[in-house]
C-alpha positions as CSV (number, residue, x, y, z in Angstrom):
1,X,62.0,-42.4,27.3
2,X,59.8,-43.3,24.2
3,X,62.3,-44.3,21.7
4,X,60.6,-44.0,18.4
5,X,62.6,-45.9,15.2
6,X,61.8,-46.9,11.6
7,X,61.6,-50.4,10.5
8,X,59.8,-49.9,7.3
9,X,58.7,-46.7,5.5
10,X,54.8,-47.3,5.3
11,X,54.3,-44.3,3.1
12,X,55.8,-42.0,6.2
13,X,59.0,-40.5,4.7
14,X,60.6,-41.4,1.4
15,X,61.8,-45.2,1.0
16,X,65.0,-43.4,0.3
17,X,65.1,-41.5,3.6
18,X,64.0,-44.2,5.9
19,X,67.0,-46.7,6.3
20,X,69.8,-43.6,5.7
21,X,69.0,-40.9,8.5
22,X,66.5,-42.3,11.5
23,X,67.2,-38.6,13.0
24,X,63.8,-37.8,10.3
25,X,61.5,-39.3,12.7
26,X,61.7,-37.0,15.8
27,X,58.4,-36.5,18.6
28,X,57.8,-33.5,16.8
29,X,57.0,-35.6,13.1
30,X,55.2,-38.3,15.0
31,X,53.2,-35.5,16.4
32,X,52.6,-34.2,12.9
33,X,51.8,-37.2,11.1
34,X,49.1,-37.6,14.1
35,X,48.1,-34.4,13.7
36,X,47.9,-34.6,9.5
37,X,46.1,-37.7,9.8
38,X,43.4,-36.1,12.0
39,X,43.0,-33.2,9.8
40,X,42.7,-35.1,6.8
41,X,40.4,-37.8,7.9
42,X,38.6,-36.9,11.4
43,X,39.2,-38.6,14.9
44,X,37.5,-42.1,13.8
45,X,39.5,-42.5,11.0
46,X,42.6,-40.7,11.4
47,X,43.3,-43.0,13.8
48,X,43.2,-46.2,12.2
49,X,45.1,-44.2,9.3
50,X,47.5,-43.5,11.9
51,X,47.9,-46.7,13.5
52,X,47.9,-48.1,10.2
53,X,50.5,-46.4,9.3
54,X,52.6,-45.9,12.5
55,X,52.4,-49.9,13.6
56,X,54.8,-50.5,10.3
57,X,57.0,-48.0,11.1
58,X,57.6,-47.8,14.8
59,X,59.4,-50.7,16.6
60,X,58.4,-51.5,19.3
61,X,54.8,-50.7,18.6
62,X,53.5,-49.3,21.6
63,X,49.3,-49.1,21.3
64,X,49.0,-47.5,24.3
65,X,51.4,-44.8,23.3
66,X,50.3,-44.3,20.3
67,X,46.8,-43.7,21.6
68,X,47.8,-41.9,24.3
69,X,49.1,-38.9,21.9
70,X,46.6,-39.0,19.5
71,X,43.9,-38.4,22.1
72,X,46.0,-35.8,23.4
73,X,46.4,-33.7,19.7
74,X,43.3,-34.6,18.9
75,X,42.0,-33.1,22.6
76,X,44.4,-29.7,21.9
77,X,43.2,-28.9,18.4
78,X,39.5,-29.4,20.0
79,X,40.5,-26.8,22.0
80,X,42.2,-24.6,19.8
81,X,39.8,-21.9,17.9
82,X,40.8,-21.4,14.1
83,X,42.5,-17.8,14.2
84,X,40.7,-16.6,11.8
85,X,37.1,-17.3,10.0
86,X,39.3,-17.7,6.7
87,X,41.4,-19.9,8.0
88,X,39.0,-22.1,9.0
89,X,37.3,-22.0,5.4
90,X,40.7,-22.9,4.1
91,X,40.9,-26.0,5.9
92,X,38.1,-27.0,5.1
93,X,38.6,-26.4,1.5
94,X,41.8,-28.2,1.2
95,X,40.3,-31.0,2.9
96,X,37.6,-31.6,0.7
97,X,39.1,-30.7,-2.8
98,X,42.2,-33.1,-1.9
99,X,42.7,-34.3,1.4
100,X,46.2,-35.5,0.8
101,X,48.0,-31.2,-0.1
102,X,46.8,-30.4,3.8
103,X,49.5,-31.9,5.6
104,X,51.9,-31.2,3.0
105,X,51.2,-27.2,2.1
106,X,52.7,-24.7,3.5
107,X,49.8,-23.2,5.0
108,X,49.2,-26.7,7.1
109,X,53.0,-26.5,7.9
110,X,52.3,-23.0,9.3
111,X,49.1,-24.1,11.3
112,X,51.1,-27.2,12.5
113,X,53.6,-24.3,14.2
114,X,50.6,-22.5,15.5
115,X,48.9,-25.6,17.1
116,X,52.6,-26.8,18.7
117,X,53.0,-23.1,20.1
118,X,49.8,-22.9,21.3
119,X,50.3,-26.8,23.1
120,X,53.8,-26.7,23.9
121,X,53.4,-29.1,26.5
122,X,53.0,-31.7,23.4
123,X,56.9,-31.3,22.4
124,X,58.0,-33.3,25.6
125,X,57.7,-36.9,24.9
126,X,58.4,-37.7,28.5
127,X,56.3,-35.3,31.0
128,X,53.3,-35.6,29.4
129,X,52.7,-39.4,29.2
130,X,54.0,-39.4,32.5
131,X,51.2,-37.4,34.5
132,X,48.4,-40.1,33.1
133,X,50.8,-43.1,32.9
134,X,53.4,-45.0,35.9
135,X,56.6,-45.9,33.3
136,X,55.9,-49.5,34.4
137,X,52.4,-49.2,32.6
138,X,53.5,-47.3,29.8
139,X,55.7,-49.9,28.7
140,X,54.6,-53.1,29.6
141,X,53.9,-56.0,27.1
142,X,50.3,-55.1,27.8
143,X,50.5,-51.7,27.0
144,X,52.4,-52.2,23.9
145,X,49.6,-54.9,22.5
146,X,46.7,-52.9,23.6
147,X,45.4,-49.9,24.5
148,X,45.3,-49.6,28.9
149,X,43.3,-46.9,30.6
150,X,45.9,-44.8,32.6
151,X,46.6,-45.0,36.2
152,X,47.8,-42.2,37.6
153,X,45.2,-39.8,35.9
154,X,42.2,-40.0,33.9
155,X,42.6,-38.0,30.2
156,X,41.2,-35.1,29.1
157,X,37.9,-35.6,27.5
158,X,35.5,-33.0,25.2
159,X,32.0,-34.7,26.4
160,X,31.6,-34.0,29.6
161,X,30.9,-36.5,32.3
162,X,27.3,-36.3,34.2
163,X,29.0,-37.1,36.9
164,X,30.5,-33.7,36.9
165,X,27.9,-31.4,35.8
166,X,26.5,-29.3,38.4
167,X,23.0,-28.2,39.1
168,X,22.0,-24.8,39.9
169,X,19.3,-23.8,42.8
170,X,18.0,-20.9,43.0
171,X,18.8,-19.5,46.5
172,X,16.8,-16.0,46.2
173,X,13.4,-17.9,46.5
């Protein structure tokens, strides 16, 4: 199981909030911060945003974890077409007018929903991680100060490999 508690707030949830109720910071928040951190600021830099932020507030730190799922909602929004052509503009909008109201309006909260019931298989923290990752890997002192390949499965990737593409002959000639 992939405890997740709060040791400071980093900017996360209120200064207020963090030491009185731990019960805030839930899978499905961590998977919204790393999902509000890709929208506002692209894979590259969402990232470090998100590990920036994450590695001040999670305790243990796990890198590997913490890679793991970003790749992952990173991978499923790839995947996921905008429903509508408006929608799209609207992101795109809001990200560039101020990038910090998209994870916090109401229509981000709504796509958020949308992306989470498109990906349910996101929501559990355990059987994910544990098709790519042995527990013994996940959470070893190696894994938690750097990022390890997997070693049950490779991940999911959007460039496809060349060793995978396939060539077509032409069998009529």
């Amino acid at each position: 199981s992939s405890s997740l508690s709060p040791t400071s707030g980093a900017g996360i949830i209120p200064s207020d909030k963090k030491e009185d109720d731990v019960s805030l910071f839930t899978h499905r928040t961590f998977l919204r911060i790393l999902w509000s951190n890709l929208k506002m600021h692209g894979r590259r830099e969402g990232m470090r945003h998100a590990f920036r932020n994450l590695r001040d507030y999670l305790s243990p730190f796990n890198e590997t974890l913490v890679y793991f799922w970003f790749h992952m909602v990173h991978y499923c929004d790839a995947c996921t077409p905008p429903s509508s052509t408006a929608e799209a503009e609207s992101l795109t909008s809001a990200a560039s007018s101020s990038p910090s109201s998209l994870p916090l309006s109401s229509s981000s909260s709504l796509l958020f929903v949308r992306f989470l019931s498109l990906h349910p298989a996101l929501l559990d923290a355990d059987a994910m991680p544990s098709v790519y990752y042995s527990p013994a890997l996940l959470h070893s002192d190696e894994a938690r100060r750097a990022v390890v390949l997997p070693d049950r499965a490779t991940l999911p990737n959007l460039i496809p490999s060349s060793t995978t593409t396939t060539t077509t002959t032409n069998r009529g000639n």
